[in-house]
Backbone bond lengths (Angstrom), bond angles and torsions (degrees), N, CA, C in turn:
res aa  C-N    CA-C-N  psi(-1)  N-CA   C-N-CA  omega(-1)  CA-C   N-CA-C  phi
1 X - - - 1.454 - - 1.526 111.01 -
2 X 1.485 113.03 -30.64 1.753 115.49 -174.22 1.274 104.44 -46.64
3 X 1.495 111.70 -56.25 1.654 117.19 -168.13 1.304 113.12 -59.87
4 X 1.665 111.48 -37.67 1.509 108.32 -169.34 1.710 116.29 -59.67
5 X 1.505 106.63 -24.91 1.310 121.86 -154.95 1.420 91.89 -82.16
6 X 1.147 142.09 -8.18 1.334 147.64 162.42 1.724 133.78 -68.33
7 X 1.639 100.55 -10.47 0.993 141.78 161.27 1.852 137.32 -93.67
8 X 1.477 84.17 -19.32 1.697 84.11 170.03 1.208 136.79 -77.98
9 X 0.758 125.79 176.52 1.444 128.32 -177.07 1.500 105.26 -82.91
10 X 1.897 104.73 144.41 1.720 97.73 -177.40 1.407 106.25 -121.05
11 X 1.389 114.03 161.45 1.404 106.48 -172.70 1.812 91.81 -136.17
12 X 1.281 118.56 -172.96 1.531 129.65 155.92 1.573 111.93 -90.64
13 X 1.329 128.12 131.88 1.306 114.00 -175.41 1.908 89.23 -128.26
14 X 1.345 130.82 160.01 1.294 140.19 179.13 1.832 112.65 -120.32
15 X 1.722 96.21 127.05 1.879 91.78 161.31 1.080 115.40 -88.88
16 X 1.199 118.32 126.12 1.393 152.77 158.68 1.654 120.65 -74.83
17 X 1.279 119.97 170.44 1.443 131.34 167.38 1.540 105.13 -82.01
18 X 0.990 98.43 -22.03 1.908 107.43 170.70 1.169 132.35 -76.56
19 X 1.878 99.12 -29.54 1.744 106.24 -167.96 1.001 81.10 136.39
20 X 1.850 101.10 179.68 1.345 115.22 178.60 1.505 99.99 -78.58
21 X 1.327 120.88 166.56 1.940 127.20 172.85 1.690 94.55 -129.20
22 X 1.503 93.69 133.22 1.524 78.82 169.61 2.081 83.23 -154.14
23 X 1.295 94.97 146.36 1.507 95.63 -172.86 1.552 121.27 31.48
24 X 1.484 94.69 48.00 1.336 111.11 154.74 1.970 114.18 80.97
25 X 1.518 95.89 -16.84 1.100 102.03 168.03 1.735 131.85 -91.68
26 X 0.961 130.21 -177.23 1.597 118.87 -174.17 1.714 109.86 -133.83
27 X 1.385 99.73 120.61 1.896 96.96 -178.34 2.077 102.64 -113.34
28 X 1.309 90.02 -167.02 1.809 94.64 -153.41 2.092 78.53 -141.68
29 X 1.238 115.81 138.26 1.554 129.46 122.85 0.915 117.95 -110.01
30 X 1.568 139.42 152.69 1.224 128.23 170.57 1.778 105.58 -90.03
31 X 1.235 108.00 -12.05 1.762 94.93 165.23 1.426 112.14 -98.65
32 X 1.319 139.33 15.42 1.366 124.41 146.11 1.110 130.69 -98.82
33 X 1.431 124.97 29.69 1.433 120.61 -175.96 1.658 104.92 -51.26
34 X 1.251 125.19 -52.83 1.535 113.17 -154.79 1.513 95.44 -89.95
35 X 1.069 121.95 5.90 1.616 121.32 156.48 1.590 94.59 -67.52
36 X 1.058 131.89 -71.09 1.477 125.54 -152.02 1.695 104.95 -63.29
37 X 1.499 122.07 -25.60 1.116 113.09 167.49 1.665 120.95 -65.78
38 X 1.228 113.08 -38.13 1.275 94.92 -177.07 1.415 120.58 -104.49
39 X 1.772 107.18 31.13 1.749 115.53 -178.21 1.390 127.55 37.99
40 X 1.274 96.67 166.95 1.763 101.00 166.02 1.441 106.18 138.29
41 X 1.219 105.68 163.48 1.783 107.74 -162.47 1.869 110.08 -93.84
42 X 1.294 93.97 156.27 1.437 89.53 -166.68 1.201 100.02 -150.82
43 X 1.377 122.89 165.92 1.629 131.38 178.99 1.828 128.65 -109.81
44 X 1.170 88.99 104.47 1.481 112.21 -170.84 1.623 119.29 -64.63
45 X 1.793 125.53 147.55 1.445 103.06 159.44 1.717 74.96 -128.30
46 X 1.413 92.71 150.41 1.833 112.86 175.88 1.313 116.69 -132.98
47 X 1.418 127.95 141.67 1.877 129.81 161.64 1.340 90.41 -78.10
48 X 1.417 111.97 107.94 1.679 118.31 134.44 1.323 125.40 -41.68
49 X 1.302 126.78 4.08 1.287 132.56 -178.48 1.516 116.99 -132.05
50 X 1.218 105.20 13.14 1.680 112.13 -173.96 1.446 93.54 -179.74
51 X 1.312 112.09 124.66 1.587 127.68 -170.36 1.315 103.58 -118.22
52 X 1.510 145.23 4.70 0.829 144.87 -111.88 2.442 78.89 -123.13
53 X 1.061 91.64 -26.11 1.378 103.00 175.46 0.984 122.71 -148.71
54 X 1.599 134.07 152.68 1.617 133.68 167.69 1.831 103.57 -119.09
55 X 1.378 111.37 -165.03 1.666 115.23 -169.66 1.610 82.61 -151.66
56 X 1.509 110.30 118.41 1.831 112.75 150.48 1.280 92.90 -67.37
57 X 1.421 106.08 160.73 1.413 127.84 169.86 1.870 87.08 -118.96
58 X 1.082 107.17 113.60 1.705 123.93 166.75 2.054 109.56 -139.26
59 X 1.445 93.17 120.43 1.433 99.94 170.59 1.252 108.83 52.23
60 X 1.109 137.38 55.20 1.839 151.73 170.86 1.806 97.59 62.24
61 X 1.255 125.07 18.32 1.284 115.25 -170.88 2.019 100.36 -117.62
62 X 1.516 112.49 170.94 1.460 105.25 -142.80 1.965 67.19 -136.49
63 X 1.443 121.28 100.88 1.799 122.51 163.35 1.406 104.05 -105.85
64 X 1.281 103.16 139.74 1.353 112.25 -161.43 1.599 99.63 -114.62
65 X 1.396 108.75 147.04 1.537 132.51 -164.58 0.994 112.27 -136.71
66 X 1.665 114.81 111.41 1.787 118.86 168.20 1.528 117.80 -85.46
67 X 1.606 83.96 146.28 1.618 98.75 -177.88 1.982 112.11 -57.73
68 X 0.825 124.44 121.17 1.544 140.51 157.89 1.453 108.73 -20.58
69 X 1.508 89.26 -93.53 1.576 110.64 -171.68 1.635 115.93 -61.40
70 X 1.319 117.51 108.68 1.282 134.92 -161.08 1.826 94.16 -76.52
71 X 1.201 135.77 -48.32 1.543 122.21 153.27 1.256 132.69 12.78
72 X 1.352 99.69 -54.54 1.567 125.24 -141.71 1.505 90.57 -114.52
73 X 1.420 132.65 -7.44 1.618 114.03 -179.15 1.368 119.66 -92.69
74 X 1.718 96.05 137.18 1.465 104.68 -159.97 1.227 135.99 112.84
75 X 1.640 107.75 -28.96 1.359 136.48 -177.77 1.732 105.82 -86.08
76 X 1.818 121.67 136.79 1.087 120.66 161.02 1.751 124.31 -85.41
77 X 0.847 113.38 171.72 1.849 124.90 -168.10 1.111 109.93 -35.41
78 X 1.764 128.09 -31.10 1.454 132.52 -134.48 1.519 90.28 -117.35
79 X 1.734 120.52 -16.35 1.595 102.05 -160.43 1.656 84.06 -104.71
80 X 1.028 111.06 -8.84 2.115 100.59 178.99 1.549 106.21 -58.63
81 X 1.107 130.48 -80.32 1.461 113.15 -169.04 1.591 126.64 -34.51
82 X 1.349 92.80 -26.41 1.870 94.11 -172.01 1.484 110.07 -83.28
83 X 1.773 114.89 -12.02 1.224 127.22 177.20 1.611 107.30 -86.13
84 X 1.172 106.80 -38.36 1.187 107.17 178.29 2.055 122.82 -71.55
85 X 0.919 97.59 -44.76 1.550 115.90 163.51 1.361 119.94 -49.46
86 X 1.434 119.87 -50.72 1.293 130.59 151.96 1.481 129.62 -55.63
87 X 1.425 111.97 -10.63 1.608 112.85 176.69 1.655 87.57 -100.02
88 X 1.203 126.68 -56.08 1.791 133.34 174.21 1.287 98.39 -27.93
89 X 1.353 139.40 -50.50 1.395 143.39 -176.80 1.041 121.52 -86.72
90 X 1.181 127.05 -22.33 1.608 124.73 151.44 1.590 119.84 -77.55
91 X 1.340 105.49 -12.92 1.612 97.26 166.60 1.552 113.44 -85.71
92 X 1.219 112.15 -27.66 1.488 133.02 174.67 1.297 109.55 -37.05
93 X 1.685 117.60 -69.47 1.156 152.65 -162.68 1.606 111.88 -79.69
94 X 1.191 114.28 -15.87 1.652 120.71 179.94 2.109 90.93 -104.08
């Protein structure tokens, strides 16, 4: 998998008080907590086909970050918005 991850696609992902967010979704390390306190943008590699994790790219090294929101596991890049839209509309509707 190391090598493959050299191949993914990269995005900007941000720390938050939440975690990192990156395409809208939210991941957890347990050794960056006081990263997420004091934010800042960073460079992501992600499977568009499994969200279930992303990889910071820090100092030529590949740390890996699980997705938060349990919703979303299992699901690739393309079915999150329509999940998400659909919870927006059930809050709508209540």
């Amino acid at each position: 998998m190391y090598s493959l991850r050299g191949l993914m696609p990269r995005t900007t992902g941000r720390f938050t008080k939440f975690g990192l967010k990156v395409n809208c979704l939210r991941y957890k390390n347990e050794n960056y907590a006081e990263r997420y306190l004091k934010g800042g943008i960073v460079t992501i590699a992600y499977n568009p086909d499994d969200v279930n994790a992303v990889w910071l790219l820090e100092n030529g090294k590949y740390i890996r970050f699980e997705l938060i929101e349990g919703r979303f596991h299992g699901k690739c890049l393309t079915e999150v918005p329509a999940i998400q839209d659909g919870q927006k509309q059930e809050v709508k509707d209540d």
